[in-house]
Phi, psi and omega in degrees: 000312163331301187296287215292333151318262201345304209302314206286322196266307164358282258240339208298324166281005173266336141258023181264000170282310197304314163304334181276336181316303234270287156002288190295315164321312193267338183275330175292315165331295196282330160306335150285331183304336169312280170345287182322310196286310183313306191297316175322310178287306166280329183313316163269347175265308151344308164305323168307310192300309180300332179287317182313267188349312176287330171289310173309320162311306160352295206280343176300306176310282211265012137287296168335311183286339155299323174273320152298026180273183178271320187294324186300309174291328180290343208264325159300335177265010181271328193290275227299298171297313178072039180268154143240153167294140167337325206237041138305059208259087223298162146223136185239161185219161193233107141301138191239192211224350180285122150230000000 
């Protein structure tokens, strides 16, 4: 019993450092493991994000290539412009609310 007093009071700041090591080890642990699952956790929503993004781009790119088409512009300028073809005959008609 004696011996093992000796040991303990000898040894005693060599295992109260052991214990803080070790503490310290599982708590750094778990805080990285913490750590992981958030970055991990952005990590996909960035990805989510970027896939919306690359369909909007998508969906821009193939407007864009509609509007460089010839229909597109004739078609914008007969609403928008109210253009016609040479062989054309525009008519607007007005309505009023009297009958």
């Amino acid at each position: 019993m004696k011996k093992r007093r000796g040991f303990l009071r000898r040894h005693s700041i060599a295992i109260g450092i052991l214990i803080a090591v070790a503490i310290f080890s599982v708590t750094s642990t778990m805080m990285k493991q913490d750590l992981y699952e958030k970055l991990n956790q952005q990590g996909d929503e960035y990805m989510a994000e970027i896939e919306r993004l690359e369909r909007t781009l998508n969906q821009y790119q193939e407007e864009l290539d509609r509007v460089e088409t010839l229909e597109f512009v004739e078609e914008y300028a007969r609403e928008t412009l109210k253009m016609v073809s040479p062989d054309e005959i525009y008519f607007q008609i007005y309505y009023t609310d009297d009958e």
